[in-house]
N, C-alpha and C positions, 0 to 999 in steps of 0.2 A: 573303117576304123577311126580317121579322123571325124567323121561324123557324128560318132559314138562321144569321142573326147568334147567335142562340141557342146550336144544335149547334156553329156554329165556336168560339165562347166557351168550353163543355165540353169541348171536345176540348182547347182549348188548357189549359185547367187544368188538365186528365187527363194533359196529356204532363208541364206542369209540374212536377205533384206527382210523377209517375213519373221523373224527371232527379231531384228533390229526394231523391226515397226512395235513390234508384241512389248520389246522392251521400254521403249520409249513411249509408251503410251499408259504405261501402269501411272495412278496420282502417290503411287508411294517416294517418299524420299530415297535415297541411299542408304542403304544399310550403315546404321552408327551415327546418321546425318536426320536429330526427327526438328523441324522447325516450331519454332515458340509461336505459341497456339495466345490466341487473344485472350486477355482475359490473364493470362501468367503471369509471374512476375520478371521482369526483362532480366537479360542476364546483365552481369557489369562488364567494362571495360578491362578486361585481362588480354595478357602479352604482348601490351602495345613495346614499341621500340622505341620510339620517339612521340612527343606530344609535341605541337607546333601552331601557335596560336595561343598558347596556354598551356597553363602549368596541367601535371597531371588529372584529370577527373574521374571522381568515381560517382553511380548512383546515389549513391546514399547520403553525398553532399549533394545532388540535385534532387532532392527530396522535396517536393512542392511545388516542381519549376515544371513545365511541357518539355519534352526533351524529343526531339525529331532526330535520329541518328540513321545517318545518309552510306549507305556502302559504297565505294564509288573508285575508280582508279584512274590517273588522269591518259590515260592513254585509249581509255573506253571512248567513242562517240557517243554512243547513249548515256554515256555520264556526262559529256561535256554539255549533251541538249539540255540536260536536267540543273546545270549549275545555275542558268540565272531565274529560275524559278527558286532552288535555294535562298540563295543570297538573299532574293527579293524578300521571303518569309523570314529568314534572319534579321533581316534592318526594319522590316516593318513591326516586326512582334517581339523582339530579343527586350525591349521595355518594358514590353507589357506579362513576362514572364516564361519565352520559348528561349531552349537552348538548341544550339543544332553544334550538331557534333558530325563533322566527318569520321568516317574510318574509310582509310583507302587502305584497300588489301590488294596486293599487284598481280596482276595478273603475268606479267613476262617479268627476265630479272633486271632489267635496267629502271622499272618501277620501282625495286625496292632499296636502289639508291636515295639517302635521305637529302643529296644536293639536288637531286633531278626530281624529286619531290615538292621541296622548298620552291624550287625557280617554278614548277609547276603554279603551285599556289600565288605564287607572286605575279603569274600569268595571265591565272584567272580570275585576281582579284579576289580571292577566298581571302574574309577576314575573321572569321567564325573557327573555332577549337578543328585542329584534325589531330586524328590517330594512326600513326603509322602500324598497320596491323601484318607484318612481314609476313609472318608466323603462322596467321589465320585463326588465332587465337578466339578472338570474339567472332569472327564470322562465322567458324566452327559453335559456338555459343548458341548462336543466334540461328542455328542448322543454318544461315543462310548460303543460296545456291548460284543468283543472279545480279549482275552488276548494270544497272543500278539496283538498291534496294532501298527504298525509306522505312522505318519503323518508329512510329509515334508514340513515345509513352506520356502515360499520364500523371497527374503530381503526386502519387504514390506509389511510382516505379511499376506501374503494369501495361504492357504492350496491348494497347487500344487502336491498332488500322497498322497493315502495311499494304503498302504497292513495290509492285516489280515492274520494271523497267518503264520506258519513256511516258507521258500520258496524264489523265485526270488529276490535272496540276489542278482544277478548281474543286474538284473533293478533297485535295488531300488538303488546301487551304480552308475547305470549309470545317474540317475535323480539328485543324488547328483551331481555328475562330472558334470553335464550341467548346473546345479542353481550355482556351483561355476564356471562355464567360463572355466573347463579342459577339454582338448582335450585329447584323447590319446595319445598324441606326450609327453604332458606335464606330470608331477609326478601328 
């Protein structure tokens, strides 16, 4: 009898994991959740809570500008590898016409404290516009799923390259370099 309970047990994990595997392997989004396809036009900045770094922004005043908007929570480690590639793109390019925009959307609830945010930023030397996205407002927008997430618009608001999480920090600088007109000859 116990032996019976046994093989039914296995079996039933075996299906479990087999429904698990089936499910997590489909490339569809979640239902309700379709991610902004290249080429669209990006969504705006909706339900931020606080802006910090800067007054509020919307596209359509960065109308002309590269705009790189960074999904990111400071309690991520794959976000924190990813900040000083940020930054570095921010200070090097922010002259020559890129905007970078945080949105931290939090991932637990001591994230979406706007003090533990602040000292965050002040932490990591983030001097670049963030959006406190509590809500999940634009990250629901943008279907985004993964934190990190960069999304690169171009100077008439359409989402041209993203990456998910850590990695091909020298593509996504070269996609910079080409939405602002630098050649390698140029700084």
């Amino acid at each position: 009898m116990i032996s019976r309970i046994k093989i039914a047990a296995v079996a039933a994990g075996l299906a479990a994991t087999a429904a698990l595997a089936a499910f997590a392997s489909t490339d569809e989004p979640p239902s309700g959740m379709a991610t902004v396809q290249t080429g669209a036009s990006a969504p705006n900045f909706t339900g931020i809570n606080t802006w910090i770094n800067s007054a509020p922004l919307d596209l359509k005043q960065l109308h002309g500008k590269v705009v790189l908007v960074d999904f990111w929570t400071f309690d991520c480690i794959n976000c924190v590898h990813t900040l000083p590639y940020v930054k570095q793109w921010d200070a090097r390019y922010r002259d020559k016409g890129l905007v970078v925009v945080g949105v931290h959307t939090p991932e637990y609830s001591f994230e979406r404290d706007t003090a533990n945010l602040k000292k965050a930023i002040k932490q990591y030397g983030i001097t670049y516009p963030v959006a406190q996205d509590n809500g999940y407002a634009t990250w629901n927008a943008y279907g985004n799923q993964y934190w990190p997430a960069l999304y690169l618009i171009d100077q008439n608001g359409k989402l041209v390259y993203s990456h998910f999480g850590e990695g091909d920090y020298t593509q996504t600088e070269q996609k910079i370099r080409a939405l602002l007109g630098i050649n390698d000859k140029q700084g």
